[in-house]
C-alpha positions in Angstrom: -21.2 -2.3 4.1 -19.2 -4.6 6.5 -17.1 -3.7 9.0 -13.7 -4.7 7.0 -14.9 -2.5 4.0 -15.9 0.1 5.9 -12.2 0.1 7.8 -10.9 -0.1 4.0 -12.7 2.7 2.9 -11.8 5.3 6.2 -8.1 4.7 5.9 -8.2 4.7 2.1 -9.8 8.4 2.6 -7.1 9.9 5.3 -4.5 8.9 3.6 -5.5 10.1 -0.1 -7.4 13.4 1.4 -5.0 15.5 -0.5 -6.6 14.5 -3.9 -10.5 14.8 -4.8 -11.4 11.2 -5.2 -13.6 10.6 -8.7 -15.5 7.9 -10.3 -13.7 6.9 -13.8 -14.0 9.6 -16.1 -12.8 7.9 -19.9 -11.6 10.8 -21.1 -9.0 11.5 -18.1 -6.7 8.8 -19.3 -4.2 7.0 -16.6 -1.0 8.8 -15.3 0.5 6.2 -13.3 0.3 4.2 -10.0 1.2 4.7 -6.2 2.4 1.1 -4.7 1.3 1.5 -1.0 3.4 -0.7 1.2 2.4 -0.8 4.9 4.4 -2.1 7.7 2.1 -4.5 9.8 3.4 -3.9 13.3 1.9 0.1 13.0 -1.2 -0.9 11.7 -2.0 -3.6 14.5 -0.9 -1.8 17.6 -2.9 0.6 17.4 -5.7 1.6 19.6 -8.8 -0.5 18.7 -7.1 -2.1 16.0 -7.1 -6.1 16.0 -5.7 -8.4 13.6 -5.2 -11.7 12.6 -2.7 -13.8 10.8 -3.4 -15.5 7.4 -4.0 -19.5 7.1 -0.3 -19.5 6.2 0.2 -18.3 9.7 2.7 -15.3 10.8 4.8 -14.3 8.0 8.4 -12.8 7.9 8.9 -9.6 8.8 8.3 -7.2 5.7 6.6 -4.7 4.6 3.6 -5.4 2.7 1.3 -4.3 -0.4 -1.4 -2.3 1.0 -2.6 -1.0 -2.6 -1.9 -0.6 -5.8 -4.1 2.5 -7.0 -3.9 4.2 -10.2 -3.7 7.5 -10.6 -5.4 10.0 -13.4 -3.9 13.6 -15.4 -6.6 15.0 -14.4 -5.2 14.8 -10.4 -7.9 12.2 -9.5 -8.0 8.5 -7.8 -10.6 6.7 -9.2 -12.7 4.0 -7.8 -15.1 1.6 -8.8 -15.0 2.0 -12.3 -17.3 -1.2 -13.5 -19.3 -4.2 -12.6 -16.3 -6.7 -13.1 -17.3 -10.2 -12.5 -14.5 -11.0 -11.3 -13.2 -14.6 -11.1 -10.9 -15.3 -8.5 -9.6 -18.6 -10.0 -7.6 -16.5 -12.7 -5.2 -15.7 -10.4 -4.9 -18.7 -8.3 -1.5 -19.4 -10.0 -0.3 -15.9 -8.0 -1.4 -17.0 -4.7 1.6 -18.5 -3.1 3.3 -14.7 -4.1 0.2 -12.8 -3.3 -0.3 -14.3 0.4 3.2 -13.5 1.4 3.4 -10.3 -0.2 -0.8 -8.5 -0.4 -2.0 -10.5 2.3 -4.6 -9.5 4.3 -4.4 -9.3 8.2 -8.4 -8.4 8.8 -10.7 -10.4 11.5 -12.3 -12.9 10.5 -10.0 -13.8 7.6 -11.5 -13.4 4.5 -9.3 -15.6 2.1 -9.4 -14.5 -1.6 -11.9 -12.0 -1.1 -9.7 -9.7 -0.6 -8.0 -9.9 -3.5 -11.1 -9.4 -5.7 -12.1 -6.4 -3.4 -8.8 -4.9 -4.9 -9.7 -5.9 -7.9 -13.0 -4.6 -8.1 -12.3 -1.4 -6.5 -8.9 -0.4 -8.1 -8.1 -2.7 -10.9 -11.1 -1.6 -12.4 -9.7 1.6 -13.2 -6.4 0.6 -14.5 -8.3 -2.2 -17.0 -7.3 0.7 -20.1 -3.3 -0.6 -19.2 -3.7 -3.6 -17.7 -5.9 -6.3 -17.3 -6.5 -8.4 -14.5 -3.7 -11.0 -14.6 -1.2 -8.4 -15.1 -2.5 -5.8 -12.4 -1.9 -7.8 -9.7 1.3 -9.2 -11.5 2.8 -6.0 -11.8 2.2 -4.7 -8.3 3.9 -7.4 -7.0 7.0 -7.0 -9.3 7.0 -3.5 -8.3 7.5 -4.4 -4.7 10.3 -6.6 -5.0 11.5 -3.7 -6.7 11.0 -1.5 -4.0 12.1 -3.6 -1.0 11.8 -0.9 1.5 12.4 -3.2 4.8 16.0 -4.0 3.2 16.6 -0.5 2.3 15.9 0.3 6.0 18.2 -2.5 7.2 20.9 -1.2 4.8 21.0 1.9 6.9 20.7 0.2 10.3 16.7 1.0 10.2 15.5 -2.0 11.8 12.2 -2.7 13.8 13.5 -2.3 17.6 10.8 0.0 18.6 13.3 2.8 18.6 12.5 6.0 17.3 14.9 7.2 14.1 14.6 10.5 12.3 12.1 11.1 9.1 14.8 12.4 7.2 17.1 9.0 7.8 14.3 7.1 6.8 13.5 9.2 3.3 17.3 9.4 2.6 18.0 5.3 3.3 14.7 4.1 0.9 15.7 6.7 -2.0 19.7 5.8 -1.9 18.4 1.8 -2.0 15.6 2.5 -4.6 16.0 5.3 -6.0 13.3 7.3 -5.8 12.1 9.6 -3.3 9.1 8.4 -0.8 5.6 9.5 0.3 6.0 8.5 4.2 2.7 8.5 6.0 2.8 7.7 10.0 0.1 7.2 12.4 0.1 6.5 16.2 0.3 3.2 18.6 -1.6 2.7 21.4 0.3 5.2 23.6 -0.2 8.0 21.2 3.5 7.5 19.7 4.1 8.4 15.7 5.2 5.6 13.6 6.1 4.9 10.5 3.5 3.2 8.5 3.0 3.2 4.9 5.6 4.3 2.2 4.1 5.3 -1.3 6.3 4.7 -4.3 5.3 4.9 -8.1 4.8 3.2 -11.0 4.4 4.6 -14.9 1.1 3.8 -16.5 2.3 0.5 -18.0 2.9 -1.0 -13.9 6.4 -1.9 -15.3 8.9 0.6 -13.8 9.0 3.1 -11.0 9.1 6.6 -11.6 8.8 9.8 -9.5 5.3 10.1 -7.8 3.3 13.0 -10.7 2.0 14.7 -7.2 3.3 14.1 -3.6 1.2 15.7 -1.0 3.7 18.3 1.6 3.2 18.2 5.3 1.0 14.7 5.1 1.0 11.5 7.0 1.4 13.3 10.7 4.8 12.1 10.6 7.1 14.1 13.6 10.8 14.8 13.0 11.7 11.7 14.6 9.4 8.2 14.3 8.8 5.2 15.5 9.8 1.7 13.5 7.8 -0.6 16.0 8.1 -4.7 16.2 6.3 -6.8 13.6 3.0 -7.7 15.2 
């Protein structure tokens, strides 16, 4: 395993601990989705952590796709669920969208791969309600949706590197979206809490957002009052 699929795989754990992560069961049928956005500036700075733009070059501030998993009745996150050949070509008419909003920021760059590494991992599971045009279609719908960095910005949440209050946070993305958000926050350099992903979901078909079947209490290490840090 490589080192980018290995730091995939350790941050996809901590952050979905709550639930017991399964291999695709057929007979557990799909609930929904969680739409993971991630805001770059946490995940870069912090300690050990280096990225690196995409051939595009540095993009707009915004928060960005950082999954698009589905989600089962019987509680689980599947994974993995099929040898998929996947080719990468089928979606090349997405990639202007899919660079600026599910880009990837690992070192070296690894260009489309990424997407099929999605794909392959996720998608796989979802392939019962969507196929593989559509997956990626429909998470990106989703986010425009869910524009979390203008909800911020609506309520004067803006990336200054100034700490703001959990609650303010929560409150400004579910008056702009609404629907209530999973908040999950780790820690810069200095050992400072941040705000890093929000989790929002989707029903089964990817086509509107719901309210998350299961949202984990007490998760993300968030403190009462987080950072909203610089874009990297």
């Amino acid at each position: 395993m490589g080192k980018w699929e290995s730091s995939i795989l350790t941050k996809f754990v901590l952050v979905l601990s709550f639930a017991t992560v399964s291999f695709a069961n057929s007979n557990s049928g799909l609930r929904a989705f969680y739409l993971v956005q991630q805001w770059l500036g946490s995940y870069c700075n912090q300690r050990g952590t280096k990225c690196c733009y995409p051939p595009t070059g540095k993009p707009s501030p915004d928060f960005t796709i950082y999954g698009f998993w589905p989600y089962y009745r019987d509680g689980s996150f599947p994974y993995n669920c099929g040898d998929d050949n996947y080719d990468v070509g089928r979606i090349k008419f997405l990639e202007t969208r899919l660079r600026k909003e599910w880009p990837s920021f690992t070192c070296p760059q690894i260009g489309r791969k990424f997407w099929v590494h999605e794909w392959n991992k996720h998608g796989t599971c979802s392939k019962s309600s969507l196929g593989e045009i559509p997956y990626f279609q429909a998470a990106l719908n989703l986010k425009n949706r869910a524009n979390v960095f203008k909800a911020l910005a609506r309520a004067g949440i803006k990336p200054n590197n100034r700490f703001y209050s959990l609650k303010s946070i929560k409150k400004a993305i579910t008056r702009s979206i609404g629907f209530h958000p999973w908040v999950v926050c780790n820690h810069n350099a200095q050992g400072k809490s941040q705000i890093w992903q929000v989790t929002l979901c989707a029903d089964k078909t990817g086509r509107k957002l719901v309210n998350c079947p299961y949202i984990p209490r007490g998760r993300g290490n968030c403190a009462s009052k987080i950072m909203f840090p610089s874009f990297y």
